[in-house]
C-alpha positions as CSV (number, residue, x, y, z in Angstrom):
1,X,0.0,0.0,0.0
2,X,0.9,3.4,-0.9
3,X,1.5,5.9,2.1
4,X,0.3,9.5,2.0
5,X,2.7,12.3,1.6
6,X,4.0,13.3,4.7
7,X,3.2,17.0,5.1
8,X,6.4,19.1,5.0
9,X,6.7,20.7,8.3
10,X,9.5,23.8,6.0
11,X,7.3,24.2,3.3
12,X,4.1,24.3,5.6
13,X,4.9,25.0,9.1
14,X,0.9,26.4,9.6
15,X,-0.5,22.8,8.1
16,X,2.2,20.7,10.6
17,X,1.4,22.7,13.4
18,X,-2.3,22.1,13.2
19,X,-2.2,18.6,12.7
20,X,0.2,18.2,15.7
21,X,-2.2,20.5,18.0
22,X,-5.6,18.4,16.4
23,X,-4.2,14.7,17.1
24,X,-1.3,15.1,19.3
25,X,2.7,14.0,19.4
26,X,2.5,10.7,20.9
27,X,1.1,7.6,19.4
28,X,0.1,5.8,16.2
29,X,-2.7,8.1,15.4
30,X,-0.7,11.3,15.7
31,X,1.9,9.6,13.3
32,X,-0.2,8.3,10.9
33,X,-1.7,12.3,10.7
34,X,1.5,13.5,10.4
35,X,1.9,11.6,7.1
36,X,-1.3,12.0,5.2
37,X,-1.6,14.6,2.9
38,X,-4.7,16.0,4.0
39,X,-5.5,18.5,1.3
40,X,-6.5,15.4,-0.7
41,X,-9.2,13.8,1.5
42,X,-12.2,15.1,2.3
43,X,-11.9,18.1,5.0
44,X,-9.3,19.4,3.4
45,X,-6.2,20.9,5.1
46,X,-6.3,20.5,8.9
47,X,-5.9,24.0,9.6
48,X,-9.2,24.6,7.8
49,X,-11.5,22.2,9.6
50,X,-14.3,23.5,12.4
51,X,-12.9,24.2,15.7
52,X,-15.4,22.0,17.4
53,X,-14.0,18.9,14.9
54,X,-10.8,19.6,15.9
55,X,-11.0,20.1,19.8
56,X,-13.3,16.6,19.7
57,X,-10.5,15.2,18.0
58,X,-7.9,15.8,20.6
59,X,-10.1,14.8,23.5
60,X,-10.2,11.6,21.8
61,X,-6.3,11.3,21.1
62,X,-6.2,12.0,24.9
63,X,-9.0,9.5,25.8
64,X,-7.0,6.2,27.9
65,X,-10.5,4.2,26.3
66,X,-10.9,3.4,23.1
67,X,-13.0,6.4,21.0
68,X,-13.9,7.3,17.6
69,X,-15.6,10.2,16.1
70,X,-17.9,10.2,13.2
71,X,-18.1,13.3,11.5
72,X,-20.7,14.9,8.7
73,X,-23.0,13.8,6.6
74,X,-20.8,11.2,5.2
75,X,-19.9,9.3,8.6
76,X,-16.0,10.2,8.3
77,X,-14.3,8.3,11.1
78,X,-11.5,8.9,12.9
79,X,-10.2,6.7,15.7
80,X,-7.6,6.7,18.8
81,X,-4.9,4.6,19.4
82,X,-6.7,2.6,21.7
83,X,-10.0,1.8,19.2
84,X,-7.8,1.2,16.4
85,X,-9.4,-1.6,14.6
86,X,-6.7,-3.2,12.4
87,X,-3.5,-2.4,11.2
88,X,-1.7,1.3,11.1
89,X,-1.5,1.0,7.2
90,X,-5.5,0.1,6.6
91,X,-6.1,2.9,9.6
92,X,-4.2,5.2,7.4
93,X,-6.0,4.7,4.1
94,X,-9.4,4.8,6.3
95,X,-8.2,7.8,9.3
96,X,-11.1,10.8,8.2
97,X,-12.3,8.8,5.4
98,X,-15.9,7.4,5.2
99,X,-16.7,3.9,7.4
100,X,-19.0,2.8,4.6
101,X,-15.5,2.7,2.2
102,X,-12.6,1.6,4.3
103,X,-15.0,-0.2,7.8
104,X,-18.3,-1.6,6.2
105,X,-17.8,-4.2,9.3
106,X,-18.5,-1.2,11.3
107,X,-21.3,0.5,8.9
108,X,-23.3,-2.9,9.4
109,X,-22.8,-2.9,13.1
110,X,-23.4,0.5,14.2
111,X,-25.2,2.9,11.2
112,X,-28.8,2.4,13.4
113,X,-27.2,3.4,16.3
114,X,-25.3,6.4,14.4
115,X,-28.5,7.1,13.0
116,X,-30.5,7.3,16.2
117,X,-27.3,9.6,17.9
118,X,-27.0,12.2,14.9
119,X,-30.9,12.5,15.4
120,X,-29.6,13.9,18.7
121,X,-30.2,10.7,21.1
122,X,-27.6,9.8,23.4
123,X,-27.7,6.3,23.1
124,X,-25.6,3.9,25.9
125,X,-25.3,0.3,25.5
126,X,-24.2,-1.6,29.0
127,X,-22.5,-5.1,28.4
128,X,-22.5,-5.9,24.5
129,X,-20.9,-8.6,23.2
130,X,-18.5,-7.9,20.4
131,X,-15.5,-8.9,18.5
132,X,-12.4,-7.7,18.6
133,X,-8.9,-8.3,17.1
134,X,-6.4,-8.4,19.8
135,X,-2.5,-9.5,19.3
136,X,-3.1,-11.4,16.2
137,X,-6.2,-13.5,17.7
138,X,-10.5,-12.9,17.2
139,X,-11.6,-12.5,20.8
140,X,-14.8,-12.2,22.3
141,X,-15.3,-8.9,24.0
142,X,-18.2,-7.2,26.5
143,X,-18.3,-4.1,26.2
144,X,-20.3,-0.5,27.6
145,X,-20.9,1.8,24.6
146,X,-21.5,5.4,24.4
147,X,-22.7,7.4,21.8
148,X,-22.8,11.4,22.5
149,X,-23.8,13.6,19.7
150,X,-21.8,16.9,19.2
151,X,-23.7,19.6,18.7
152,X,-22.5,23.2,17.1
153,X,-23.9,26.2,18.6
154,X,-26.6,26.1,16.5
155,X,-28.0,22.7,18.1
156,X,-27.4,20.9,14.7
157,X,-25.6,17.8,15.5
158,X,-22.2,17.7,13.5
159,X,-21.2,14.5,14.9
160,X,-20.9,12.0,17.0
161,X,-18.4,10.9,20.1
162,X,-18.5,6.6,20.4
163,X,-17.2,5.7,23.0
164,X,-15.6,1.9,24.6
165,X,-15.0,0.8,28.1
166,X,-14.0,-2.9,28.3
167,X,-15.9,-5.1,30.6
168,X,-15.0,-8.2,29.6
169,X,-13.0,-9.1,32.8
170,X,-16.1,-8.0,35.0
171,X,-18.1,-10.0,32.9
172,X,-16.5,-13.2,32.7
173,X,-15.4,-13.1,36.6
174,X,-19.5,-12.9,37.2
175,X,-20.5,-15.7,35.2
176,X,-17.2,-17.6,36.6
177,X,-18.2,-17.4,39.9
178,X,-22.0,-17.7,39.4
179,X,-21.5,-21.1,37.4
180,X,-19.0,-22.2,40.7
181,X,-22.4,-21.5,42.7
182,X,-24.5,-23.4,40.9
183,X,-22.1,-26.0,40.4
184,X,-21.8,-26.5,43.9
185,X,-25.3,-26.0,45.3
186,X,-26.3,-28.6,42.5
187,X,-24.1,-31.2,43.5
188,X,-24.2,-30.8,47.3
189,X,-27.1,-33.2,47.6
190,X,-25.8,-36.0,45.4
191,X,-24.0,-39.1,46.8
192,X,-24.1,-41.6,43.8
193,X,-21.0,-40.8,41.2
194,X,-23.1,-41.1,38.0
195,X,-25.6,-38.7,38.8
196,X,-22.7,-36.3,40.5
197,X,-20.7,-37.4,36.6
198,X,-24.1,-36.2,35.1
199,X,-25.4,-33.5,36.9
200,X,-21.6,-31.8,36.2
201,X,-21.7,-32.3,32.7
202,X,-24.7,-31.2,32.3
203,X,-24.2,-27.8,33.8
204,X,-20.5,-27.3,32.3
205,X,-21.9,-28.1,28.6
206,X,-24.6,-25.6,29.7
207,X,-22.5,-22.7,31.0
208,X,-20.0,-23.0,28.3
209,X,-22.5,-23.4,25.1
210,X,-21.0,-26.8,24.3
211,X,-21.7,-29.6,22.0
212,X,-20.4,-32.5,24.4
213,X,-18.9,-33.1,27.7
214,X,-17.5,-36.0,29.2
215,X,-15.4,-37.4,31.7
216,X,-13.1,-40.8,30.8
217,X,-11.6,-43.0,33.3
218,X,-7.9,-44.1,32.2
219,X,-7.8,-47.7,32.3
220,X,-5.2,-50.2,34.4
221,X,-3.3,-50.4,31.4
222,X,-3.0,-47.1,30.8
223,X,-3.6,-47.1,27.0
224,X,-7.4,-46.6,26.9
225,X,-9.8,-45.1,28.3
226,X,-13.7,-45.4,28.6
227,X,-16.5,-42.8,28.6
228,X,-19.8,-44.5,30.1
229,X,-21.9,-41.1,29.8
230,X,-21.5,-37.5,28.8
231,X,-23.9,-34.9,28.5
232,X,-24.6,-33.4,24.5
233,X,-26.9,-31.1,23.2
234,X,-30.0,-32.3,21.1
235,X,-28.7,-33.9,17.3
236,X,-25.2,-34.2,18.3
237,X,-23.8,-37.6,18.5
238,X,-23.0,-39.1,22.0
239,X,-19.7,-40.3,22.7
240,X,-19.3,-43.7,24.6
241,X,-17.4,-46.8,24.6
242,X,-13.5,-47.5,24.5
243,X,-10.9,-46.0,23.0
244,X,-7.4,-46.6,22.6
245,X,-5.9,-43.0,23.7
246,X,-2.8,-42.9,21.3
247,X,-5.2,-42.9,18.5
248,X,-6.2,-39.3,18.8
249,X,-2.1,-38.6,19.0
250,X,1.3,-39.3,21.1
251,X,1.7,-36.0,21.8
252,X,-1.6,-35.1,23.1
253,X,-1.8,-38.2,25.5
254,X,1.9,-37.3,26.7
255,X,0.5,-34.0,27.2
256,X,-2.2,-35.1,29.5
257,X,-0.2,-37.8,31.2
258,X,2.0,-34.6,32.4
259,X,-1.2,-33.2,33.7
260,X,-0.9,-30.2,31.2
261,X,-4.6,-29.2,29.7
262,X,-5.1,-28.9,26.3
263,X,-7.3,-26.4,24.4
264,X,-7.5,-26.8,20.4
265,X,-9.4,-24.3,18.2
266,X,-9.9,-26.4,15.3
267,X,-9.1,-30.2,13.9
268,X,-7.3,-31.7,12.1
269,X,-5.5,-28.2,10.6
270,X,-4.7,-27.7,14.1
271,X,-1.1,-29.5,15.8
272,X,0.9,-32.2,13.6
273,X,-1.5,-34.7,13.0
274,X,-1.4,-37.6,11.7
275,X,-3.6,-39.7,8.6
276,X,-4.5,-42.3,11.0
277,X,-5.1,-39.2,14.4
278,X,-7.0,-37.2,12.0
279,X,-9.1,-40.6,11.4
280,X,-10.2,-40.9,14.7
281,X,-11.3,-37.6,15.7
282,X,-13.5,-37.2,12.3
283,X,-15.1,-40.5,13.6
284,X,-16.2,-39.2,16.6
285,X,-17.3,-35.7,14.9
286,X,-14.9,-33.5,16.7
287,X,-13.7,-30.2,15.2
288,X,-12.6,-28.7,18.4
289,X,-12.3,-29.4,22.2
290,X,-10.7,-28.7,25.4
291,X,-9.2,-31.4,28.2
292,X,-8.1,-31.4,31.5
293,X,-6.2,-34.3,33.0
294,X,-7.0,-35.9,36.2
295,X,-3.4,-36.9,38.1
296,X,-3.6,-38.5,40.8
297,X,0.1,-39.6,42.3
298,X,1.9,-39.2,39.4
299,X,-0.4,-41.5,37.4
300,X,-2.9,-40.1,34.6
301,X,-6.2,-41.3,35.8
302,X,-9.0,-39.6,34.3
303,X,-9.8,-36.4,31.7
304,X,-12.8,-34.0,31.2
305,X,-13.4,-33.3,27.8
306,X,-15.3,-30.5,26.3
307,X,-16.2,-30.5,22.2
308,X,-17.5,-28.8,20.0
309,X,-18.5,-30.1,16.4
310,X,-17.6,-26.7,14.5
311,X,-14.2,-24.4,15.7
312,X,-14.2,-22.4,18.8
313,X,-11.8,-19.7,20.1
314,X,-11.0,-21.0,23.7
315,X,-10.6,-18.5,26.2
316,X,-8.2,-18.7,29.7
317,X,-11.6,-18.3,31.3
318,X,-13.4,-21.3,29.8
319,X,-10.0,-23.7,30.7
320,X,-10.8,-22.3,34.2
321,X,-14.2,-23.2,34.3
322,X,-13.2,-26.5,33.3
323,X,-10.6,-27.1,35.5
């Protein structure tokens, strides 16, 4: 991709000047301004765009959260470090342009929303889930949203200030410990190992959207092991019987024999399998899943297995849950 001129700060000290005052010194943002030629996009030279525009601007280069301003009739966007959706070269093709040429992910999500603010609603959303692109991986996120119109003195609404605060810690501590509850006040009662087997299961496959769960018991010789019940969700196969472990992959068994848990988005294209591994897990349907190990003295004796029929981004939170 081709870069923007950088604006010559000798042959337009004015122009540099007000770019540097609009979006700041320090961070990607302010250096992706610094080299975009703005007399070619839309608002023209920086020095020439509405006061308000530019003051919002720096409050939102200042802003620790995530926040993006839309401007004008044509939804120009501009964004902070900290709400930069994808990389500093598609942010600077996009930085003041229109969302519906360079972001249509973020037209589709949010133009009703835009719609309802720049018809001078303030609109707050509390806990949404969304995606986000963090460190190379798609992550769910939860989310509090803010959308503020900005009015000029007139009371015409130029644009509007979006604003992010993260919850998704908050979030996924609350339905941790919640699940723990439940978990426990569920099984309290129970004395016979099957319905304890079940009745867990059941409430892990619940709480983490699952298509199966089940728990194995290593056999004595310590090459199979045998589920006898899991829980699954209506039209997925259940998984029962016995099953020599090395099937599914000498590396994965030595991994649970250490008492490491595993956690694999997506199968076979995921790890170094081989013909005959990738075999056995299309027999039993899997496409993703999750163990943890059960070690007692030094000897791998049983493992909780969580699956899913399509991929699934496995979170630190849902390897908690299941350990």
């Amino acid at each position: 991709m081709m870069h923007a001129k950088m604006p010559d700060r000798a042959r337009d000290p004015t122009e540099f000047n007000a770019i540097v005052a609009t979006f700041g010194e320090q961070g990607s943002a302010a250096a992706i301004a610094q080299r975009i030629d703005w007399s070619s996009r839309a608002l023209g030279p920086v020095q020439q765009w509405p006061p308000l525009l530019r003051s919002l601007l720096r409050l939102a280069m200042d802003s620790p959260h995530p926040t993006a301003v839309v401007w004008g009739a044509d939804a120009l966007v501009f964004f902070n470090d900290a709400a930069m959706p994808a990389g500093t070269d598609e942010l600077e093709a996009a930085l003041g342009c229109s969302a519906s040429t360079h972001w249509p992910e973020f037209t589709a999500q949010e133009s009703s929303i835009h719609a309802r603010a720049f018809a001078g609603e303030r609109v707050h959303e509390r806990g949404r889930r969304v995606t986000l692109r963090r460190n190379g991986k798609v992550e769910d996120a939860w989310v509090d949203l803010e959308y503020v119109p900005i009015r000029e003195v007139d009371g015409h609404v130029a644009g509007v200030l979006h604003v992010r605060r993260e919850r998704t810690d908050e979030v996924l501590a609350r339905r941790h410990y919640e699940f723990s509850v439940g978990l426990a006040d569920a099984l309290r009662p129970l004395i016979d190992p099957l319905a304890i087997q079940a009745t867990a299961t059941r409430l892990l496959g619940t709480h983490l959207g699952a298509s199966c769960v089940m728990y194995g018991v290593v056999e004595s010789d310590d090459e199979h092991i045998r589920f006898e019940r899991s829980y699954v969700v209506p039209g997925t196969p259940e998984i029962l019987g016995r099953f020599r472990m090395r099937d599914f992959g000498e590396q994965f068994v030595s991994a649970l024999r250490a008492g490491k848990s595993l956690a694999i988005d997506r199968l076979p294209s995921d790890g170094d399998l081989a013909a005959h591994e990738r075999e056995a897990y299309a027999k039993v349907g899997i496409v993703s899943l999750a163990c943890v190990p059960l070690v007692k003295h030094g000897r791998f004796v049983g493992n909780i297995s969580v699956l899913h029929v399509s991929p699934h981004r496995w979170t630190p939170q849902e390897i908690a849950s299941i350990e």
